[in-house]
C-alpha positions as CSV (number, residue, x, y, z in Angstrom):
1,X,-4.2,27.3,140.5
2,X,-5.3,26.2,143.9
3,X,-9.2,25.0,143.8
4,X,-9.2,25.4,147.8
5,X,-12.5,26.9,149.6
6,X,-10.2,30.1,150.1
7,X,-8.5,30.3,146.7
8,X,-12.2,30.1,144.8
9,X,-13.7,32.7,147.4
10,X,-10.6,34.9,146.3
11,X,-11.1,34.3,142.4
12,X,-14.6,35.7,142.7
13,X,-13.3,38.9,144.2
14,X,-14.4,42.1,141.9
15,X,-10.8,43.3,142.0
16,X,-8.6,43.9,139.1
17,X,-6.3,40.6,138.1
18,X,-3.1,42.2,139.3
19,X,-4.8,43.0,143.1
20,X,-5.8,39.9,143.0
21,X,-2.7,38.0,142.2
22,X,-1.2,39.9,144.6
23,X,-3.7,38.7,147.1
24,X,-2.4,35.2,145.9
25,X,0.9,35.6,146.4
26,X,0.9,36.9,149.5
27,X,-1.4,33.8,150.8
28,X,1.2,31.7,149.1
29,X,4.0,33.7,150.7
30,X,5.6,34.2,147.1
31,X,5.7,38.2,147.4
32,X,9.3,39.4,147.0
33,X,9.7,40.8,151.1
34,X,13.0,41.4,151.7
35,X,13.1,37.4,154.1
36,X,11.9,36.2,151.0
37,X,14.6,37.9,148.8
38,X,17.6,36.7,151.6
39,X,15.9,33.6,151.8
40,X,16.3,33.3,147.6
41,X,20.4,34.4,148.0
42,X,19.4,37.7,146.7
43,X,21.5,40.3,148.7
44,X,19.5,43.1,150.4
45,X,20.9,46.0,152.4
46,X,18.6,45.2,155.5
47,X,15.9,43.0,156.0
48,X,13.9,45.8,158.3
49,X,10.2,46.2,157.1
50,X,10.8,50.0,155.2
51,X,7.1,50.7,156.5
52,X,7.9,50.7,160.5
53,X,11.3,50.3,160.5
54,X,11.4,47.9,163.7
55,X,11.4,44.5,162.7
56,X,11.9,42.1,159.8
57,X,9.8,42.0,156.5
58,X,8.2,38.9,156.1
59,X,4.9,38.6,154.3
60,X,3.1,38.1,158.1
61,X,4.6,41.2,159.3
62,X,4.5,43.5,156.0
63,X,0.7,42.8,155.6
64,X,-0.7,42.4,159.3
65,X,1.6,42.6,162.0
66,X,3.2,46.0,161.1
67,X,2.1,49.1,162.9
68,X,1.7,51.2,159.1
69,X,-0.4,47.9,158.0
70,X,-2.0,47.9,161.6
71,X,-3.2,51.6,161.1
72,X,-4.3,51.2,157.7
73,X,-6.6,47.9,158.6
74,X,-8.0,50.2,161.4
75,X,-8.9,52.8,159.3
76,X,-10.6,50.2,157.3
77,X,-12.3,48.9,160.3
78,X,-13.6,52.2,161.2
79,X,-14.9,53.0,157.7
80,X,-17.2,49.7,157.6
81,X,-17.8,50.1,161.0
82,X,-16.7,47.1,162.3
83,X,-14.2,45.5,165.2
84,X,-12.3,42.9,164.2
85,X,-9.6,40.8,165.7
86,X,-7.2,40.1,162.5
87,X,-4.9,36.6,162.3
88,X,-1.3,37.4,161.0
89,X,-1.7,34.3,158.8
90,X,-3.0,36.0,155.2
91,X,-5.3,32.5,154.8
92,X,-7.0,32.6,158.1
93,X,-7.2,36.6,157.8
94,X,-8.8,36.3,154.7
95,X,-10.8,33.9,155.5
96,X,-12.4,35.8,158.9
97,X,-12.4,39.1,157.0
98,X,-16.2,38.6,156.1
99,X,-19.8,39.2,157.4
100,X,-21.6,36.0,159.2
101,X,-25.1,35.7,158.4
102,X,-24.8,38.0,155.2
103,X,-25.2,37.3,151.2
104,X,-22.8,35.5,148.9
105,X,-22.9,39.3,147.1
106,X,-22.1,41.2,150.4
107,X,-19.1,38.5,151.4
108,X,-17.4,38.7,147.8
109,X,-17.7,42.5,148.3
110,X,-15.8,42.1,151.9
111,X,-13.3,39.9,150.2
112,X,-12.7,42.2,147.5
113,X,-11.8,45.2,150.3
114,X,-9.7,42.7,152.2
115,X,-7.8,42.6,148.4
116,X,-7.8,46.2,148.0
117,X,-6.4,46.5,150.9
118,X,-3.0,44.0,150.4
119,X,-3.0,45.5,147.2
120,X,-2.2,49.1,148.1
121,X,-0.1,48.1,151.2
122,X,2.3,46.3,148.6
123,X,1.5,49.3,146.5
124,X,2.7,51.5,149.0
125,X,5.5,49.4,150.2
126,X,7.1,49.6,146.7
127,X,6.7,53.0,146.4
128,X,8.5,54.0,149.8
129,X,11.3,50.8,148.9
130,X,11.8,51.8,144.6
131,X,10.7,55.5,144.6
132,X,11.9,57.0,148.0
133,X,7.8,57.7,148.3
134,X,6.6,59.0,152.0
135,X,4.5,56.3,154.4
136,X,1.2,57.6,155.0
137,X,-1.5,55.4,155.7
138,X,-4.1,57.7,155.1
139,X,-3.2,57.6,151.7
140,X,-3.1,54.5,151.6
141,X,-6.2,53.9,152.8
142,X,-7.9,56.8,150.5
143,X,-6.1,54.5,147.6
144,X,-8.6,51.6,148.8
145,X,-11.8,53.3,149.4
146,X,-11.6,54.6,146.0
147,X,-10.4,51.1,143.9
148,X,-12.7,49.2,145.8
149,X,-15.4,51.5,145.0
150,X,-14.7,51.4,141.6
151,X,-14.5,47.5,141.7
152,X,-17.6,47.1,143.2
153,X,-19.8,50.0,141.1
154,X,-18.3,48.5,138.1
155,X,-19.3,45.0,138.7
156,X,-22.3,45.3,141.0
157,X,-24.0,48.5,139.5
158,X,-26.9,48.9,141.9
159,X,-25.4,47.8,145.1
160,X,-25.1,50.5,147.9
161,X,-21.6,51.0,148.8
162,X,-20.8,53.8,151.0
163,X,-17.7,55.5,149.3
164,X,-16.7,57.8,152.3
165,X,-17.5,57.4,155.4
166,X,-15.5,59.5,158.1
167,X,-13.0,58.3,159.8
């Protein structure tokens, strides 16, 4: 595994191995969109993101470009109460998705939402692309609030995490 700044920043998030590999793969651009399946020789009826339907899904798009993704990362936003200007590069994204001037503890927790939150949208992605599931962001981004908060409670006990905030 990669012992870059980013990579051991992402190894310390509270998430569960699987999010977290996720997380990896996408910054490695080794998730299975449908570019990287063409790209492979593995035939795919269309290589249209199945979340917006408008353009093609590459790992950029599928995670930070899309308007589903875009929605869901505002929702996000809104619930930590912050604005943020988001890079389409998962590395650089990741990397920015954090609190200046805060502790080690309150970073690793930011870095752990920013993995919830890849997690479910590849989640979700699979479940509209395998199951026929319907794209709802808000579902989505109830999925997050409540695995991060688990996450965090579980490996932080005391910490003050607000659950739900509205949005």
């Amino acid at each position: 595994m990669d012992s870059s700044p980013i990579f051991c920043k992402l190894w310390r998030c509270k998430a569960v191995p699987s999010a977290v590999l996720t997380a990896w793969r996408l910054m490695e651009n080794k998730l299975a969109t449908r570019v990287n399946l063409s790209k492979r020789g593995v035939l795919v009826d269309s290589s249209i993101c199945c979340l917006c339907g408008k353009e093609e899904e590459s790992c950029k798009h599928l995670f930070f470009d899309c308007s589903f993704a875009r929605r869901v990362w505002c929702l996000c936003y809104r619930w930590l109460g912050v604005l943020f200007v988001s890079h389409i590069e998962p590395k650089i994204n990741f990397d920015q998705f954090r609190m200046s001037l805060s502790s080690e503890t309150v970073n690793i927790v930011w870095n752990t939402i920013w993995v919830g939150v890849v997690s479910e949208l590849w989640n979700h992605r699979n479940n509209i692309f395998f199951k026929r599931g319907v794209v709802d962001a808000f579902e989505v981004f109830a999925l997050v609030q409540v695995k991060v908060w688990s996450w965090v409670s579980t490996n932080f006990g005391q910490l003050r995490f607000p659950f739900l905030i509205g949005v």
